[in-house]
Structures are given as structure tokens and as C-alpha cells.
N, C-alpha and C positions, 0 to 999 in steps of 0.2 A: 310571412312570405318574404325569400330573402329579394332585393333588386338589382341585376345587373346592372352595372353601371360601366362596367369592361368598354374602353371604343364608343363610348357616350358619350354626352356634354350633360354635365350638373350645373343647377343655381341652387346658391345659398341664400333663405332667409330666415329675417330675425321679423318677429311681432312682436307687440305684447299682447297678453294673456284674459288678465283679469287686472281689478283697481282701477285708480287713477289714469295710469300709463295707457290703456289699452282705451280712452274714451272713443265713441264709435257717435253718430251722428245721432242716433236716437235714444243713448246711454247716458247717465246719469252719474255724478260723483258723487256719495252721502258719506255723512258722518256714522260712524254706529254711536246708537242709541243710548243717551246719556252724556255724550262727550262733549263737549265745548267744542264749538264752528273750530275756534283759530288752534287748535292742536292736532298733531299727525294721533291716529288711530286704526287699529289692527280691524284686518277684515273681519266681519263675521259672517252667521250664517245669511242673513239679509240685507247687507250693504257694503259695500264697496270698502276699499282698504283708501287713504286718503293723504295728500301731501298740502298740510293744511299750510298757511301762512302765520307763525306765531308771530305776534310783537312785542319787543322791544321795551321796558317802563322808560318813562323819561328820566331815570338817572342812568340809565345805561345809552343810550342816545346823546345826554347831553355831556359825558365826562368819557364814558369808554368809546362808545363808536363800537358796536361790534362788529365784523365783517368777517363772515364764512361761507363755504363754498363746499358741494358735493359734486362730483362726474362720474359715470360710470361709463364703461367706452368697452368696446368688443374688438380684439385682433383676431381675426381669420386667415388662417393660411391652409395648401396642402401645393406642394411645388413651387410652381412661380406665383400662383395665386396667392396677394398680399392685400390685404384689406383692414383699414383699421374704422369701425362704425361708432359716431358716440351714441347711447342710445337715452344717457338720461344728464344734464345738467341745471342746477339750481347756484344761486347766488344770493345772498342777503346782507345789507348793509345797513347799519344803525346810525344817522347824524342828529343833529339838533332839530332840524325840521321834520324826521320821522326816522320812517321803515321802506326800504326800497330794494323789491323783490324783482330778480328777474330768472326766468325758467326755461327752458326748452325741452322736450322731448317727444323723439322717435316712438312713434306707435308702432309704426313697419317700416323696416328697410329693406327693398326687393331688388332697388336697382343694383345689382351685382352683375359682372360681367360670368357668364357662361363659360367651362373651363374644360376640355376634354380627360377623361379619367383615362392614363393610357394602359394598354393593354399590360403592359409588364407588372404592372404596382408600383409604378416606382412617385407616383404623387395620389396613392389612392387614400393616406392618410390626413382627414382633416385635424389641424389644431387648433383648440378654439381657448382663450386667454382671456377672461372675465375683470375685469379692474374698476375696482370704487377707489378714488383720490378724494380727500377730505382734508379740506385745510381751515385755518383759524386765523387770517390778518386782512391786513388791508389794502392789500395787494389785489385782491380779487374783485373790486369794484371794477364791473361791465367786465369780467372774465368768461361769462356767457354772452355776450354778443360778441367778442373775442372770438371763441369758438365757431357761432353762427358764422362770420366773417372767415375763419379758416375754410373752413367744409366748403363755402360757396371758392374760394379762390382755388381749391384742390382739384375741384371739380372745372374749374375756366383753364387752367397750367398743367393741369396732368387727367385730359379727360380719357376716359378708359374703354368707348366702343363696347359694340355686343357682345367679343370674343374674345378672350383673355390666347395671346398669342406669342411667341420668341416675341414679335418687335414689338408688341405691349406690354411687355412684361417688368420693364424699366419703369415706363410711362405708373403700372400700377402700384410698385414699389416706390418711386419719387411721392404719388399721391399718401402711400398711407405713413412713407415717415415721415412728410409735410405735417399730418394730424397729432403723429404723438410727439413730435416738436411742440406743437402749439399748444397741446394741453401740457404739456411738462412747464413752458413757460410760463402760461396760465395757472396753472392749479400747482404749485411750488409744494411736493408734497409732507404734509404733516402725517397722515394714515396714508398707506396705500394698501389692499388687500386684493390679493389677483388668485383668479380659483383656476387652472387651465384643465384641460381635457383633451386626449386625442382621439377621434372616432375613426376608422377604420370603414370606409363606402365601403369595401368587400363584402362587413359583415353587418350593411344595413336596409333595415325590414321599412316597408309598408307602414305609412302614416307614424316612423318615429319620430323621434324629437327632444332634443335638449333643453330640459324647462333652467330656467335659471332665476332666483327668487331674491327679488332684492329690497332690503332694508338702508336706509339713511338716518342721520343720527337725526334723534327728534327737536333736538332743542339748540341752543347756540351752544353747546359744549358738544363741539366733533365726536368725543372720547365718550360721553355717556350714551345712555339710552336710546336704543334703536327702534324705526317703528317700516314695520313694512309700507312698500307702495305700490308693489303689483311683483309683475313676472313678464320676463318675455320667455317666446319660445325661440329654438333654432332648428329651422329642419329645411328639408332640401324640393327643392321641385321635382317633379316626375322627369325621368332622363328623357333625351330628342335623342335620334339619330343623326340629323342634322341640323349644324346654324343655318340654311337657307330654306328652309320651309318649317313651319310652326305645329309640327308632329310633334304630340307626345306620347310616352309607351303607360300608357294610363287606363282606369277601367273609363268607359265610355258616358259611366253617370257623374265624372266628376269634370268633365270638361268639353267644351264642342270641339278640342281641339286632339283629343284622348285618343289612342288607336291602343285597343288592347294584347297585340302581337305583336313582336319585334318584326318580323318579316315583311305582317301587315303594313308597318308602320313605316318600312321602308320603301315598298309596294307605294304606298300613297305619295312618300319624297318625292320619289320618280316622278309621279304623276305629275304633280304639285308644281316642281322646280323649273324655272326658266333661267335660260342662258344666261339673257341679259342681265338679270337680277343678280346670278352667282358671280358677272365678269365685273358689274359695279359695287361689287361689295369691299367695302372697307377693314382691311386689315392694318391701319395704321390711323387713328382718328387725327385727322388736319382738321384746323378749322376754316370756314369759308374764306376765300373762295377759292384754297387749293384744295378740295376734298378729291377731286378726282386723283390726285398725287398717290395716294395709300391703297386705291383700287387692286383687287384681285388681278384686273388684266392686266394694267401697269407693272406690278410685282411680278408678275411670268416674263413680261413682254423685257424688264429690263437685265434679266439673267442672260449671262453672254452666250449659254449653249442654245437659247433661244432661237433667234435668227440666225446662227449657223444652221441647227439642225432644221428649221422651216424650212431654209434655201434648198440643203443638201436633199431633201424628200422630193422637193418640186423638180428637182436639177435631175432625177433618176428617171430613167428612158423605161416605156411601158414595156416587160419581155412580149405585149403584140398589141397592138395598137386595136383600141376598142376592147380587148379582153377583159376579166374581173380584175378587179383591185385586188392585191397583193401586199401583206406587210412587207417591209424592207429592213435590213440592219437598221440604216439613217431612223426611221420613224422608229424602232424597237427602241434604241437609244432616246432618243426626245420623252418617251411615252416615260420611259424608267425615269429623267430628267424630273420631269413635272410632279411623277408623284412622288419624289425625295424631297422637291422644294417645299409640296405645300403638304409633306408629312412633317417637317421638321419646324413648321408655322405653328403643329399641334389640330390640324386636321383631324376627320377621323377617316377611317378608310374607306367611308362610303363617300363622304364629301371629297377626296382624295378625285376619286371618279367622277362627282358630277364637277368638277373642277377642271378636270381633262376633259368632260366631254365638253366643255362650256366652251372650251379653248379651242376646240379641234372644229366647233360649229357655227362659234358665234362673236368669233374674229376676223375683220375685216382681212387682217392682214393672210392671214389662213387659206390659198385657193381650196375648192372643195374636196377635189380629190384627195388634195394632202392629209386635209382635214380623215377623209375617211380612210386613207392609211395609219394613220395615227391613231384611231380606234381601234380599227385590224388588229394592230402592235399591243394596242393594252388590255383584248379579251378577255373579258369577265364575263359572271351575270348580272350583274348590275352595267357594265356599257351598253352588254348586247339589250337591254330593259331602257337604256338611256337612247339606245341608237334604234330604236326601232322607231323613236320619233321622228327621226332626225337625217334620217342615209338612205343613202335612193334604195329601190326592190334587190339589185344586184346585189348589192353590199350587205344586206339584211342578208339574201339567201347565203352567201359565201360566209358568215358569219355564221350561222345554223348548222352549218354541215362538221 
């Protein structure tokens, strides 16, 4: 079954699978049977695939020093979405006093920011760029804590918010060439092997997924013999309709949060979404204590046709005093205003709408009537759905008819 993802938002993730990589809290890492503890060894059918720790004899410690180094790192892209994930790095160093191993690895990486598929196709292609770096010096002593140390400062200098948006979109680019910076300086490459792929959302099914199967060299020679260590997988969360309430278009056994109808699932948005919540949400992540700077409201509130067009709706004379609310030019314009602004954020067009209605209901600055001319102006079925919460009985009837 294919998934629309048309006017969606997607999340991409990576796990692993099986092996080593994917240990889980109640799993277990083994050798297969007959092997020696400190050697890497291929899965079989009863145990686990294995990234053993070999050592070193003391003439290689005490005259060569071995020092090498594997990374395997994932680039994700599909338009402005840029993302570079390490998912596996090893280190190992040979002195006179031993063997000194240091490792890191990604079992799952979810935190991704959420990205709208737009309607045209024009970012529905993901690309996904696979890379093992392998090197052989002694340069890479602490090149994995290196790493660890990047990843944490990418994350504090270029932090990325729920929603991949125009003004994050720098912010997520800055972070992922921060990373392939640092592992280029880090892991100085002697092998590099990169496997890429593009998938096409348009043409993607129900529980698929990009296994990706990785082997590292077993022994201190980079160039020889490989032994696997696991697999991750890559696949995508169930689409939302919207970033401000936690619908997804899922069957209903795989999540408390699943609504198995797109309709349904917007049905619930509605229901779900509060003003306040969509006017303080961050479209531009600040860190404390100016988070309020990057707010939904703020980004409306500081477009110049803004406060022209509030004033110009309030400043119009009722054609009778006490009669129904009536859209106007003034509010027709504002209403087109808003939802160009926060189409071109990368909105989808349902959020487009609760985004307008948020503005027209639960803005100080907003008196009400204006507020509900301003609805009037942007009739749909999702305002008149948003506005029945929200506009006095008049307004609702003259809306109806």
C-alpha cells in the first residue's frame, strides 16, 4: 500500500537491526561458536555478529604503535533537508603500555527534524549517502571522542527545532557541514567507500525500509579482511497532518497516537489544537532566554502588511451598526497575507489555517470583530471547523449559509 505523503510532514529514521550495533537492554552480544572472545566474527544462525577488541603482541606496541580508525556516517538530504548522522565509529591505538580502544555507536537516531513533502514534488526525493572512512596512522588517537565532541557542539551552535523551515534551513545545513568537517579532519581518508541511493516518498509503501549491512576491517590492516557488525535500518515515520498536534495517519494498532483516515486525522487536528500553543510555537530555535523571539506570533506580528492590515479592518465603518459581520477587501488581503507567509515557512495547508485562525482568535492585539472578519475573508472547511470553536452564533450562522 502506497503512502501519501503529498502536504505532509515526514521523519526520517535510522536504527540498527541485528548484531552488536542494535544492543537493546535485555540483548546480549556473543561470539559464534568456536571463535576466540577477542576476534570480530560473522553472524550466524544462533548468535549475534560481533565487534570484538583484538590486541596488539608486544612487538607491535612496543616498536610500531599501530593506530587505526573506522566511521561510518549517514548524509540525508531531500530539499532543504540536510543532515549528516555518524552511526558507527571505532578507534584503536597500540603503545608500549597496551591497547586502547575507544568506540561509539548509534543504535537509533530519531531526532530529526520533521519536514513538509510539498505538494508539487519538488523535495519528494530523498538521498541517502552511505560512507565507511578507514584509516591507518597516528593521527587518530581520541578521533572518536573528536567526534563525540563535534555532534554535542552541532547540536548547542546549530540547534534544529521540531520543524525544518526557510529560516531553519541554514541553521540545518551550518550543522551537517560542521560534521563532515570534523570527520574529514578526523578520520584523514586512506579507504573511503560511499554507497548512495535516491528514494522517491511518492513511490513509498507501508513498513519499507533501507537495510544497510555493514562490515569493518577485522584486523589492524584497514585493506584486508572484513567481518560484519550488524545493520541499520532507514525508514520513515507515519506522515501527520500537522506540526501542532501529534496525529498520525497510521493504523490504530501501531500507535495511541494513529488515526487511520486522513480526513479523520485532520478531524482530530481540529479538535486537538489550541491557539495558544500554535501562536507560541518556535519557528526559529533561540536559546533561552530569548525563545520567545522565533514565535509563530512574533513572525506574523513583525511583517509590515501586518499592522497596516489589523488597523485598516478595525478603521472600516459597519455598512449598520449591529448587523452581521461582513468580510471586507482590507481583511481579504491580510487573510491572503498570512497564508503566503507561513506557506513559504513550508507549512502545510492545513497548518496554513490553524495558523490564521490562531492569529484572528488569540491575539491580543486582534479586537474580535476584526478577528472574525478575518475568518469571513479566508472561508474554507477547515476555518469554518476551526471557527465553530471560536465566533460568536452570528458569525458561525453567516458562515454556513
Amino acid at each position: 500500500m502506497l503512502i501519501d505523503y503529498s502536504d505532509m510532514y515526514v521523519r526520517v529514521k535510522l536504527h540498527a537491526q541485528d548484531g552488536c550495533v542494535g544492543l537493546k537492554p535485555t540483548s546480549v552480544c556473543k561470539q559464534a561458536a568456536g571463535e576466540a572472545v577477542d576476534q570480530n566474527a560473522p553472524r550466524t544462525d544462533n548468535t549475534d555478529a560481533s565487534m570484538g577488541y583484538p590486541s596488539n603482541g608486544i612487538f607491535s606496541r612496543y616498536f610500531i604503535q599501530p593506530q587505526r580508525s573506522v566511521t561510518v556516517t549517514a548524509k540525508l538530504s531531500a530539499g532543504a533537508f540536510v543532515v549528516t548522522a555518524p552511526l558507527l565509529s571505532l578507534s584503536q591505538s597500540g603503545g608500549r603500555t597496551g591497547d586502547a580502544w575507544s568506540r561509539t555507536v548509534y543504535s537509533r537516531s530519531e531526532d530529526f527534524q520533521w519536514f513538509l513533502v510539498k505538494r508539487d514534488g519538488s523535495n519528494s526525493v530523498l538521498s541517502a549517502q552511505f560512507t565507511l572512512n578507514a584509516a591507518k596512522s597516528i593521527q587518530f588517537q581520541g578521533a572518536v571522542t573528536g567526534l563525540n565532541v563535534a555532534v554535542s557542539l552541532a547540536r548547542e551552535l546549530a540547534p534544529q527545532g521540531t520543524l525544518l523551515t526557510e529560516l531553519t534551513a541554514n541553521y540545518a545545513k551550518t550543522r551537517a557541514d560542521a560534521l563532515d568537517k570534523t570527520i574529514s579532519s578526523l578520520f584523514a581518508m586512506t579507504i573511503a567507500e560511499t554507497h548512495a541511493v535516491d528514494l522517491d516518498l511518492r513511490h513509498w509503501r507501508k513498513n519499507q525500509s533501507l537495510k544497510l549491512d555493514v562490515s569493518v576491517p577485522a584486523g589492524s590492516a584497514i585493506n584486508g579482511q572484513v567481518s560484519p557488525v550488524g545493520s541499520w535500518a532507514l525508514t520513515l515515520a507515519a506522515p501527520r497532518p500537522s506540526i501542532f498536534a501529534d496525529i498520525r495517519i497510521c493504523s490504530k494498532t501501531e500507535d495511541s497516537s494513529c488515526v487511520d483516515d486522513p480526513t479523520k486525522a485532520k478531524a482530530k487536528v481540529i479538535e486537538d489544537v489550541r491557539a495558544a500553543d500554535v501562536l507560541s510555537f518556535s519557528v526559529i530555535p533561540l536559546t533561552p532566554p530569548n525563545t520567545a523571539l522565533g514565535s509563530i506570533a512574533t513572525y506574523i506580528s513583525q511583517h509590515d502588511g501586518f499592522s497596516t492590515g489589523v488597523a485598516s479592518i478595525a478603521a472600516e465603518k459597519e455598512a449598520k451598526p449591529g448587523g452581521p459581520v461582513t468580510a471586507s477587501f482590507a481583511s481579504a488581503q491580510l487573510c491572503k497575507n498570512i497564508l503566503q507567509w507561513t506557506s513559504s515557512l513550508g507549512f502545510s495547508s492545513l497548518d496554513q489555517d490553524i495558523i490564521l485562525w490562531s492569529v484572528a482568535t488569540g491575539m491580543s492585539s486582534i479586537p474580535q470583530k476584526t478577528g472574525e472578519k478575518l475568518l469571513m475573508a479566508c472561508d474554507n472547511d477547515e476555518i469554518k471547523a476551526l471557527s465553530k470553536r471560536s465566533i460568536s452564533p452570528a458569525v458561525k450562522g453567516a458562515m454556513n449559509k
